[in-house]
C-alpha positions in Angstrom: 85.8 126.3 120.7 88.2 125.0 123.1 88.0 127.3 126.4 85.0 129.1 125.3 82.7 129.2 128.1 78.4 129.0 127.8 75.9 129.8 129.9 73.2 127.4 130.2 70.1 128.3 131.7 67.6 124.9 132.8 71.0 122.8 132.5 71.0 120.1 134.9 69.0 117.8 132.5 67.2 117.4 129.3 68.1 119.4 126.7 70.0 121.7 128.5 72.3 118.5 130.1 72.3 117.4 126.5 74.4 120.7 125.3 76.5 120.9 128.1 78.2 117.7 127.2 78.3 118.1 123.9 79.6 121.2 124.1 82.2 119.7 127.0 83.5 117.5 124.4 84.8 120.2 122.3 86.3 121.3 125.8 84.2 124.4 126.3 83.3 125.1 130.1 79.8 125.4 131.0 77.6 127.6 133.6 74.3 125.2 134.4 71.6 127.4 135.8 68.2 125.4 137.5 66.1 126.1 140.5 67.6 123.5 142.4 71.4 124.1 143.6 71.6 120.0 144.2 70.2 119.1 140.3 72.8 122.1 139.1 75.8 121.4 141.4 75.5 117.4 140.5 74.8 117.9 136.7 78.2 120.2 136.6 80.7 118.0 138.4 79.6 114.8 136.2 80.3 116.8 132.9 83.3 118.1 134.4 84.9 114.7 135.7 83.9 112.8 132.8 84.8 115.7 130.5 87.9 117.4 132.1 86.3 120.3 131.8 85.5 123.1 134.4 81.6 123.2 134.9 79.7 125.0 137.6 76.6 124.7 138.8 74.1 127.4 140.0 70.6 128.2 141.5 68.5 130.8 139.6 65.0 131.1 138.6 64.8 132.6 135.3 61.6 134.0 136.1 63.7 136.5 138.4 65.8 139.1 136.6 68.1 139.4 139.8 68.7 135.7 139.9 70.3 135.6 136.2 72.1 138.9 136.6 73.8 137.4 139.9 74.4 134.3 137.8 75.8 135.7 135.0 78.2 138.2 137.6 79.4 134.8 139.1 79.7 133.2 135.9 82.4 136.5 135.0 84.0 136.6 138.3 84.7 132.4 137.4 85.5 132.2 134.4 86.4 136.3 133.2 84.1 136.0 129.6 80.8 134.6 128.6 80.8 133.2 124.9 77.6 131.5 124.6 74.6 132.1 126.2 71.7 129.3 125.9 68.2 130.2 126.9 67.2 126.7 127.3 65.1 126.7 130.5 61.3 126.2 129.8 58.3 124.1 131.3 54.2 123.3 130.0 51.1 124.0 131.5 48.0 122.5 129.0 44.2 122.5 129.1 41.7 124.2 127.6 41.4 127.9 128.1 37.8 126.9 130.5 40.3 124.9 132.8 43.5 127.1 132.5 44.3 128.8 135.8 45.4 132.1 136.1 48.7 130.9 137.6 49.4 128.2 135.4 49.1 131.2 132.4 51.6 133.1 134.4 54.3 130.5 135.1 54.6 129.3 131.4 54.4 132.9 130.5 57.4 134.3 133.0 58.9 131.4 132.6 59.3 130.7 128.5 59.2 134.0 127.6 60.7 136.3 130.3 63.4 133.9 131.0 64.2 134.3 127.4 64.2 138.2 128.0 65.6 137.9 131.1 68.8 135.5 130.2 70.1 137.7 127.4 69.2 141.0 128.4 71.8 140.0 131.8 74.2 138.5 129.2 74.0 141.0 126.6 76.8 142.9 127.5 79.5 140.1 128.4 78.2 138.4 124.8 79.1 141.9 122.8 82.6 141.9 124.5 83.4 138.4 123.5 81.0 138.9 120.0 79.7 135.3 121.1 76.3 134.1 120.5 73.5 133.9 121.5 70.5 130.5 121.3 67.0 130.1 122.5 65.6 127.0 122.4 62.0 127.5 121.5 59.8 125.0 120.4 57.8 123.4 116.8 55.2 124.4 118.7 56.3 128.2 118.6 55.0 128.1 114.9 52.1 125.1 115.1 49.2 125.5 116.9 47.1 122.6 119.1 44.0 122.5 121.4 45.1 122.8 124.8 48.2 125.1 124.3 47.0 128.5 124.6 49.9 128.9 127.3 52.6 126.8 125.6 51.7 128.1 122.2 51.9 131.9 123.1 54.8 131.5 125.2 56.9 130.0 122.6 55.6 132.0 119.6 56.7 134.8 121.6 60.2 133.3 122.1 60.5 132.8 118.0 59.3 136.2 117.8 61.5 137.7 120.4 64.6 135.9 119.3 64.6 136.7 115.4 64.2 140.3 116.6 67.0 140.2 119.3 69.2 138.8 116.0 68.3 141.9 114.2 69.5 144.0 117.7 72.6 142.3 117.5 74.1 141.1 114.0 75.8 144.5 113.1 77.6 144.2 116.7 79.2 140.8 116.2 76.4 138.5 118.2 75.1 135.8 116.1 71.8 134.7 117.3 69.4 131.6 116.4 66.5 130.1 117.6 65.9 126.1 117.4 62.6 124.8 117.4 62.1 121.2 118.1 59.7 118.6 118.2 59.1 115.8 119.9 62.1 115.5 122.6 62.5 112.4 125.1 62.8 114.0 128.2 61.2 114.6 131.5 59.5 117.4 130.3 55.7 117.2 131.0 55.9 114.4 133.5 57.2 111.9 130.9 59.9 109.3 131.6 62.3 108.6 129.1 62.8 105.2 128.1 62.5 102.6 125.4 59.4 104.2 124.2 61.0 107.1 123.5 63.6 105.7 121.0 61.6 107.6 118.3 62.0 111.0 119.5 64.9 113.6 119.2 67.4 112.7 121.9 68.9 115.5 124.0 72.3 115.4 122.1 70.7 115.2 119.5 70.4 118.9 119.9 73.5 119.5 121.2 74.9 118.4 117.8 72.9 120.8 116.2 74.2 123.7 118.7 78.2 122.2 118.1 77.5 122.7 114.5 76.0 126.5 115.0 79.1 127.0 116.5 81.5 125.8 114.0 80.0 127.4 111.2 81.7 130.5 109.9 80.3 133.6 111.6 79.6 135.3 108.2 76.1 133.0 107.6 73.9 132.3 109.9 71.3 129.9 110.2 68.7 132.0 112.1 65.7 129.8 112.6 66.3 126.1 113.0 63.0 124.0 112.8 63.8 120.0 114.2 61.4 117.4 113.8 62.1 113.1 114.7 62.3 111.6 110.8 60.1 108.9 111.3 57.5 109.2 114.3 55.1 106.8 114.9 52.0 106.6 112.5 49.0 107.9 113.7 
């Protein structure tokens, strides 16, 4: 994996953070995309000092296609080749349908879903020249359904959907694709502040374990929907 370079959309923190470095440990460089140049420009240079690694940060929106083509065009004029591509950026509107605005339906939607579209359909052609692979990070709640996640739920039933399909596109051209679908994650995702409380919950490397070991594994099998859940959360 060493010199392999990902592109990592929604990487400045959280989950997205949490691949980077492991994925820096192995000594693969990273792209972090996020809508703020200052949260993607610090994220990269404290992977790469503590790392040694070369990491760059960028401003994009994955809700704009133009945005993550420019990215990934940087990220090849950088770096020359795109290995992985991670499809990590996401956010959560909830309420009832009665109180669900409009907006808030769009911004999960082009958001969780598009992105999704958006990342690999820019990458797709620097990820069959390198036959790399290709991760989205959906959700447990892309296959579970709750009061108060019409948005959430759709978007990230979609992203299963979309992803298992995009495999299908792509296997017989040397792309290996997967989906991961977590639980319960501590990070600042929905307003929550991750601390002691959290100790239960999946931790961001956590997943970036699971993404390591995706990587390792010999291309001929592939592990093409990954469902992760904490072991032990609280009782109810």
């Amino acid at each position: 994996m060493r010199d392999k370079v990902a592109f990592i959309t929604g990487g400045s923190k959280g989950i997205g953070y949490g691949i980077a470095e492991s994925l820096a440990q192995e000594g693969v460089h990273s792209v972090l995309t996020s809508r703020s140049k200052d949260n993607a420009d610090k994220a990269a240079e404290t992977i790469s000092k503590k790392y040694n690694v070369k990491c760059l940060g960028i401003k994009a929106d994955v809700r704009s296609f133009s945005d993550l083509e420019n990215a990934v065009n940087e990220t090849l004029e950088n770096f020359g080749q795109i290995d992985y591509v991670l499809a990590n950026a996401g956010l959560g509107h909830f309420g009832s349908i009665e109180d669900l605005s409009i907006n808030q339906w769009q911004e999960v939607i082009d958001t969780n879903l598009s992105g999704v579209f958006y990342t690999i359909k820019s990458a797709v052609e620097a990820l069959s020249s390198s036959k790399g692979y290709f991760i989205s990070i959906s959700s447990l709640a892309g296959c579970n359904f709750f009061a108060g996640g019409a948005a959430y739920n759709a978007s990230k039933f979609g992203v299963t959907g979309f992803t298992q399909a995009v495999m299908l596109d792509l296997r017989q051209k040397g792309v290996n694709v997967s989906t991961i679908m977590p639980g319960s994650v501590s990070t600042h995702f929905n307003g929550n502040e991750p601390d002691e409380k959290d100790a239960w919950k999946i931790q961001p490397e956590d997943i970036g374990e699971i993404v390591v070991d995706l990587f390792k594994l010999n291309p001929r099998t592939l592990p093409s929907k990954i469902e992760v859940r904490p072991s032990q959360p609280p009782s109810k």
